[in-house]
C-alpha positions in Angstrom: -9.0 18.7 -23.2 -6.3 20.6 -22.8 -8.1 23.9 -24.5 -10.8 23.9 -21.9 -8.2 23.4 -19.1 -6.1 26.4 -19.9 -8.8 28.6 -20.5 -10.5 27.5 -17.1 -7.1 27.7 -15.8 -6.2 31.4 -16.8 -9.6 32.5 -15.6 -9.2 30.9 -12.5 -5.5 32.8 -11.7 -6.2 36.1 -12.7 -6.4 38.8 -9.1 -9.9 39.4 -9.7 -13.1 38.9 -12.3 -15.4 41.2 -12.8 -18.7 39.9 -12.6 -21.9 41.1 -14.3 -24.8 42.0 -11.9 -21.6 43.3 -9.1 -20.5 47.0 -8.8 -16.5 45.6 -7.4 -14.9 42.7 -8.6 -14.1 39.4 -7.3 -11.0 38.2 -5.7 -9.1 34.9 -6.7 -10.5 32.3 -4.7 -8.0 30.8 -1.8 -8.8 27.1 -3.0 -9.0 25.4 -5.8 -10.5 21.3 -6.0 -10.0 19.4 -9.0 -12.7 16.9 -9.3 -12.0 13.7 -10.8 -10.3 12.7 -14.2 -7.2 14.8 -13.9 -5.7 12.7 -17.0 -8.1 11.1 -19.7 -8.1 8.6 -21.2 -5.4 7.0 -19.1 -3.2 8.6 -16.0 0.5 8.5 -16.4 3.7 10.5 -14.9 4.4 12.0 -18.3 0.4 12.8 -18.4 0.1 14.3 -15.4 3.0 17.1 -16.3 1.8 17.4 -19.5 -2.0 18.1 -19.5 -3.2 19.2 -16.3 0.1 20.9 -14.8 1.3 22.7 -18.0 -1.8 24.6 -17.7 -2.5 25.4 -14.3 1.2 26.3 -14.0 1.5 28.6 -17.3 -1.7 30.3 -15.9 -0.4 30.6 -12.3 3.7 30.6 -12.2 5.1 29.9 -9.0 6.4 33.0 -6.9 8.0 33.0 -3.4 5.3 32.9 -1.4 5.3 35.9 1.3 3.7 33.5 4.4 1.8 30.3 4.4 -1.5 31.9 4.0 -0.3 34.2 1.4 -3.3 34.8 -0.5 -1.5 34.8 -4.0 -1.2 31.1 -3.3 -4.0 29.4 -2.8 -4.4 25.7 -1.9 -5.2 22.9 -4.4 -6.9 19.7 -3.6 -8.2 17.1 -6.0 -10.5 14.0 -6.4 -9.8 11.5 -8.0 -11.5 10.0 -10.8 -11.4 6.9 -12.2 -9.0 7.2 -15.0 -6.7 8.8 -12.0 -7.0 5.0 -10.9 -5.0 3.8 -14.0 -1.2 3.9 -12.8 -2.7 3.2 -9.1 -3.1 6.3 -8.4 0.8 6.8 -8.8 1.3 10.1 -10.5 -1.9 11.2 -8.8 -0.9 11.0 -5.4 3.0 12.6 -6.7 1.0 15.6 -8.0 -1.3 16.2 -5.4 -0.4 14.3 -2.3 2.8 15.4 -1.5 2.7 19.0 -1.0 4.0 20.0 -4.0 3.8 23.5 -6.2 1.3 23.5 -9.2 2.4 26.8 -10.2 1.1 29.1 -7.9 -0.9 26.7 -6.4 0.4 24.7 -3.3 -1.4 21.3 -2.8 -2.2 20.3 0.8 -3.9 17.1 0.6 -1.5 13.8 2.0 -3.8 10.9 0.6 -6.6 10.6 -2.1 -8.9 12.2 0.0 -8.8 15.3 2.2 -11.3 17.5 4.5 -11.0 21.0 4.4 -12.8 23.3 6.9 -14.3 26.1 5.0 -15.7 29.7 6.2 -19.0 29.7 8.1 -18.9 26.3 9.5 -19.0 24.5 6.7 -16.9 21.5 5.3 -15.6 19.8 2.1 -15.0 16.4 2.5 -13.4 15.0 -1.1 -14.1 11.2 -1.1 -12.0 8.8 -3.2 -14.8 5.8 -4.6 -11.7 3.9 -6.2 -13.3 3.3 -9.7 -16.9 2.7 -7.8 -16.1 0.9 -5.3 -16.7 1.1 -1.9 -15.1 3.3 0.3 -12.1 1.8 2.0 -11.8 1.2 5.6 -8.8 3.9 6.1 -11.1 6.4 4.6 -13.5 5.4 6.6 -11.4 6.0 9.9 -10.4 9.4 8.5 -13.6 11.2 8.4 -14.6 9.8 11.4 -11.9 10.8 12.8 -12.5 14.7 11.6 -16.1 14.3 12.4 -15.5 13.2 15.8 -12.5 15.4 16.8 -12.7 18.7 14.2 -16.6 19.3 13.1 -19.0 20.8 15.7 -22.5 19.7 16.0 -24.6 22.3 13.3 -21.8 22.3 10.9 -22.5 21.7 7.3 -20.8 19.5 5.0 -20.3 19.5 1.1 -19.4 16.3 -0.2 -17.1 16.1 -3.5 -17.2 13.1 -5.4 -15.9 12.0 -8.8 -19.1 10.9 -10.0 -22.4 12.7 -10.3 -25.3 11.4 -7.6 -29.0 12.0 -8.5 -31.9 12.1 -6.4 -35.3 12.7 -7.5 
């Protein structure tokens, strides 16, 4: 709901937290990942400005950036879920996939799924399951591809996906 959102939202943009248990506080993170269901019930243009962009951007207004890795910007990637799949992924991909500002968050992902090499030679790979399907063939291609060419044997992977997965 749209409560929940802005109060995750305005925690997520302030400088720093501090954090019980820690002496110095903690800086913004660089990245942020959305995972799954970005609109709910059902994705729309109109939905995706109103409920999870009004938010995020009232939280996080937009500022000149000072250089591309200018910390008070960090990067936004989401996953979708499968009430993202609703318009076809339409205003999904317009939000997220095109390089556009979220407030002060810059999205850097191109399709509905991304890799992002992370500190410490790990990885997060967001996967895009289409409303429980399989994954498609071009997805396929595309983290082999970063597998092959970008990850280094011994590097650690986190996989996001818009479901929970249980193993016992």
């Amino acid at each position: 709901g749209f409560e929940a959102t802005a109060t995750v939202a305005h925690h997520v943009a302030q400088p720093s937290l501090a954090v019980e248990g820690l002496d110095d506080p903690v800086p913004r993170g660089q990245l942020l990942v959305l995972g799954g269901d970005e609109v709910y019930p059902a994705a729309s243009t109109e939905g995706y400005e109103n409920r999870p962009k009004g938010p995020w951007r009232a939280a996080l207004p937009w500022t000149p950036p000072l250089d591309p890795d200018d910390p008070a910007h960090p990067r936004l990637y989401a996953v979708p879920g499968n009430h993202d799949w609703y318009d076809g992924l339409t205003g999904f991909l317009r939000m997220f996939g095109q390089g556009r500002w979220v407030g002060g968050w810059r999205t850097k992902q191109t399709r509905s799924y991304f890799a992002v090499q992370l500190p410490h030679r790990w990885w997060l790979w967001g996967i895009d399951i289409q409303s429980d399907a399989l994954i498609d063939e071009p997805q396929l291609d595309y983290f082999e591809w970063v597998a092959d060419t970008q990850c280094q044997r011994g590097d650690h992977l986190i996989l996001a996906t818009p479901v929970p997965t249980w193993t016992q």
